[in-house]
C-alpha positions as CSV (number, residue, x, y, z in Angstrom):
1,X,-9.7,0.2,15.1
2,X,-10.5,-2.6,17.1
3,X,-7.3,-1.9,19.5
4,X,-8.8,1.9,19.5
5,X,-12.1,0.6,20.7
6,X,-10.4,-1.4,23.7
7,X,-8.6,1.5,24.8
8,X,-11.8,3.5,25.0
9,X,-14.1,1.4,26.7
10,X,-10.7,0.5,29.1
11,X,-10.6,4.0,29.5
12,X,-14.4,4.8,30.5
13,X,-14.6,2.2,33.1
14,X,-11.8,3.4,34.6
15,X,-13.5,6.7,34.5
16,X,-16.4,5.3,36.5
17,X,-14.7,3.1,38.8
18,X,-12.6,6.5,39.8
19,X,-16.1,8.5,40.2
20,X,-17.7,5.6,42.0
21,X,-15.0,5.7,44.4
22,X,-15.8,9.4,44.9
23,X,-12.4,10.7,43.4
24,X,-12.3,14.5,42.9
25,X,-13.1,15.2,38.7
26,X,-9.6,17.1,38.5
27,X,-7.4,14.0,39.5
28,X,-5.7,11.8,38.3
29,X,-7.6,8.9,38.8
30,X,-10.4,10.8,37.0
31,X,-8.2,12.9,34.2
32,X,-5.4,9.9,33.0
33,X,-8.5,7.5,31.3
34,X,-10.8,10.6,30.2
35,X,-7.4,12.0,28.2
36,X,-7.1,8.5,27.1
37,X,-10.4,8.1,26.0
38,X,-10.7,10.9,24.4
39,X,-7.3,10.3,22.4
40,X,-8.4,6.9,21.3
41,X,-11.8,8.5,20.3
42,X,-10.6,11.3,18.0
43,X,-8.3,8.8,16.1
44,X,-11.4,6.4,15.6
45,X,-13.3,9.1,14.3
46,X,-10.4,10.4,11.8
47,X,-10.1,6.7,10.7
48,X,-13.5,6.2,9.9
49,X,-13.2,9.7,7.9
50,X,-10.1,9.2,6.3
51,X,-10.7,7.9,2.8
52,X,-10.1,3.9,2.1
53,X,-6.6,2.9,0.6
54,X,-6.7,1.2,-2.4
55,X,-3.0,-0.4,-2.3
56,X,-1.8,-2.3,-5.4
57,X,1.7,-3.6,-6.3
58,X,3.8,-2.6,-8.7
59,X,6.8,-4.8,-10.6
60,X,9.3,-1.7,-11.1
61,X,11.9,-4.3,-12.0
62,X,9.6,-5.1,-15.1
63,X,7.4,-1.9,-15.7
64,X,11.4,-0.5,-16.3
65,X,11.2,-2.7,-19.6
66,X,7.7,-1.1,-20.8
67,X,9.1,1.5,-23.4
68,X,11.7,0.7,-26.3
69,X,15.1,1.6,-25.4
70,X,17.1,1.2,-22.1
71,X,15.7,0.8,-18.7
72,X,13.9,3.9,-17.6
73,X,13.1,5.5,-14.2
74,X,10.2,7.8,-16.0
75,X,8.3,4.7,-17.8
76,X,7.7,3.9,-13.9
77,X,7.4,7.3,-12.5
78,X,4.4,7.4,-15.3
79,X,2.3,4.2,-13.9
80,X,3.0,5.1,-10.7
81,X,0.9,8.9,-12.0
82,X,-1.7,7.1,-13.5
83,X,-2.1,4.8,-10.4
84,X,-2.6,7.6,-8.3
85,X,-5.0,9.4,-10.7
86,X,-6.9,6.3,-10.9
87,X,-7.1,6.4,-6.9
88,X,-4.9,3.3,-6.2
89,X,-2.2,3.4,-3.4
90,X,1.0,2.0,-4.9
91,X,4.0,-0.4,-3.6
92,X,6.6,-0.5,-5.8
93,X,9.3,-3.3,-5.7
94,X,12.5,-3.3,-8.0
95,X,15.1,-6.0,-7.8
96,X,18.7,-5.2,-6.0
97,X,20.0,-4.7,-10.0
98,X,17.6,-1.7,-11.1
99,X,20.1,1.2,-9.8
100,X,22.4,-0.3,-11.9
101,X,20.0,-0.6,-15.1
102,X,19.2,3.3,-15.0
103,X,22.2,5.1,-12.9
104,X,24.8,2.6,-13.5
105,X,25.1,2.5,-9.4
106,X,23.3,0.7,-6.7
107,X,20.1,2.6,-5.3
108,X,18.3,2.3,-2.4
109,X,14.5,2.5,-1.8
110,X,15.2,6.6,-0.5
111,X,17.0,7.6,-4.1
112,X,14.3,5.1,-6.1
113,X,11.3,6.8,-4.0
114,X,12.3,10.7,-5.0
115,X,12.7,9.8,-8.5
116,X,9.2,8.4,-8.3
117,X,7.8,11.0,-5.9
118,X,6.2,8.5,-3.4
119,X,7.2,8.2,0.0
120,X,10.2,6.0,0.9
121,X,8.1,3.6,2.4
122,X,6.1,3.2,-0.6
123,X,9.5,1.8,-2.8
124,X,10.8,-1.4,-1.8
125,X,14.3,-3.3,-3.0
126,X,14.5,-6.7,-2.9
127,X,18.0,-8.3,-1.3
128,X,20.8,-9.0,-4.1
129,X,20.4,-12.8,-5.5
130,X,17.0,-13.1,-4.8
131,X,13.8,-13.0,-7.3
132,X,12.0,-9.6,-6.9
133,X,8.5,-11.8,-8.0
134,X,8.4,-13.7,-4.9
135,X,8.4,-10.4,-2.8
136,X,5.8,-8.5,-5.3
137,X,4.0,-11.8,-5.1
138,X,3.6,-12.2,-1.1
139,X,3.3,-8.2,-1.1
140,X,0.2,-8.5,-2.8
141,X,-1.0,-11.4,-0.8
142,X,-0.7,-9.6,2.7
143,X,-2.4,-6.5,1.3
144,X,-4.7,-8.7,-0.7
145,X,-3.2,-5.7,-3.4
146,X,-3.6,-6.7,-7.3
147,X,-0.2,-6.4,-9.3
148,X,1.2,-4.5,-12.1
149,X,3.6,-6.8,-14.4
150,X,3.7,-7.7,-17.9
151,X,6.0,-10.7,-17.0
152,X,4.3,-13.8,-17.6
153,X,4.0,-15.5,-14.2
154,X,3.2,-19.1,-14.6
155,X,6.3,-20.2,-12.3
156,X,4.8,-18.3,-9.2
157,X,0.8,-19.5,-9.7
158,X,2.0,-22.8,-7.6
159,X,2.9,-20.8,-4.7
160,X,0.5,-17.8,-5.3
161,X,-2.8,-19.5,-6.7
162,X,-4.2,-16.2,-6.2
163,X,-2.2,-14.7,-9.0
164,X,-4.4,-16.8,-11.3
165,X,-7.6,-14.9,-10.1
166,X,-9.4,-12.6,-12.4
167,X,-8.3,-8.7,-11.7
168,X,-5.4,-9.7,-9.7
169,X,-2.5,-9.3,-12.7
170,X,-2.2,-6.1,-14.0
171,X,-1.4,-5.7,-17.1
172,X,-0.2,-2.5,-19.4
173,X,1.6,-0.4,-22.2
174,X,2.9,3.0,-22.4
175,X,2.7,4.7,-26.2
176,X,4.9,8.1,-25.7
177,X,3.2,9.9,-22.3
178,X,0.1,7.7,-22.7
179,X,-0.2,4.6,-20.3
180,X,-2.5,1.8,-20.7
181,X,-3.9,-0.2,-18.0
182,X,-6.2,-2.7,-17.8
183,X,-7.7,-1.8,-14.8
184,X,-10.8,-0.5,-13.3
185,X,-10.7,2.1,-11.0
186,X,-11.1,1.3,-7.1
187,X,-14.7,1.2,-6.0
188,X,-16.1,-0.6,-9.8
189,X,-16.3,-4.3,-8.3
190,X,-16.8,-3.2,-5.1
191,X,-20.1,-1.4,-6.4
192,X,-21.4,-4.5,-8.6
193,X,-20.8,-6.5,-5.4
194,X,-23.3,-4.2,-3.3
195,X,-25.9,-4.2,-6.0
196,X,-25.7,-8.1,-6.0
């Protein structure tokens, strides 16, 4: 927004420096920075319309492991429903081993991402022989995003003290259809902040 801002009042003085120096209102010099301008203004308007993401990370690699039985696609495709009904924005990370838990074949974030009906950007696959928790974990640090595991993460809280905060682990259950989370909906905390 800031960058937006820049561009705008970049593009307004160079508006009147051109009518200062007497420039005719169809030239260049006067119709390059009001274009500009009024580029950078529309999208600082639709950004300060467009409704606030609420991004929060999701361990696919463990919500797999939710319901009895084998890995399952679904059990993750239904957090990442409830997520959405409950307003959040989700990231989803799986290790490089998940294609092979529930298709018996490597998949990549594109084939991962349709079967959860998010955007391919959205579904992330960390690199063979590494720990998917340290990618979840600094995920959810840049976005400053809580996360949704039931893995017990008391090797990471050394390098992610932040983990240990209250709200920031996510935990949950699925019974059938039904999942559990115990989380607030976006907005709550931020509410009882504003009141305070």
């Amino acid at each position: 927004m800031a960058y937006a801002a820049s561009i705008l009042v970049l593009s307004l003085l160079a508006l009147a420096a051109a009518y200062l120096a007497g420039q005719d209102l169809l030239s260049i010099a006067m119709l390059a920075p009001a274009i500009v301008g009024t580029v950078a203004l529309v999208w600082m308007v639709g950004q300060a319309l467009s409704p606030r993401r609420h991004w929060i990370v999701v361990d696919g690699s463990n919500v797999l492991h939710w319901r009895d039985g084998p890995p399952d696609l679904a059990t993750v495709a239904l957090v990442v429903k409830e997520l959405q009904r409950l307003r959040y924005t989700p990231v989803v990370w799986f290790d490089a081993e998940a294609g092979f838990l529930v298709a018996k074949r490597p998949l990549g974030p594109g084939a991962l991402a349709r079967a959860l009906n998010l955007p391919t950007i959205q579904v992330l696959v960390a690199p063979g022989g590494t720990r998917v928790e340290a990618f979840v974990f600094t995920g959810a640090r840049e976005m400053q995003a809580p996360v949704v595991t039931n893995a017990s993460c008391r090797d990471w809280v050394e390098h992610f003290p932040e983990i240990a905060g209250e709200g920031r682990l996510v935990r949950g259950s699925i019974s059938g259809k039904k999942v559990t989370l115990l989380l607030a909906p976006p907005g709550i905390d931020d509410d009882e902040n504003d009141a305070a």
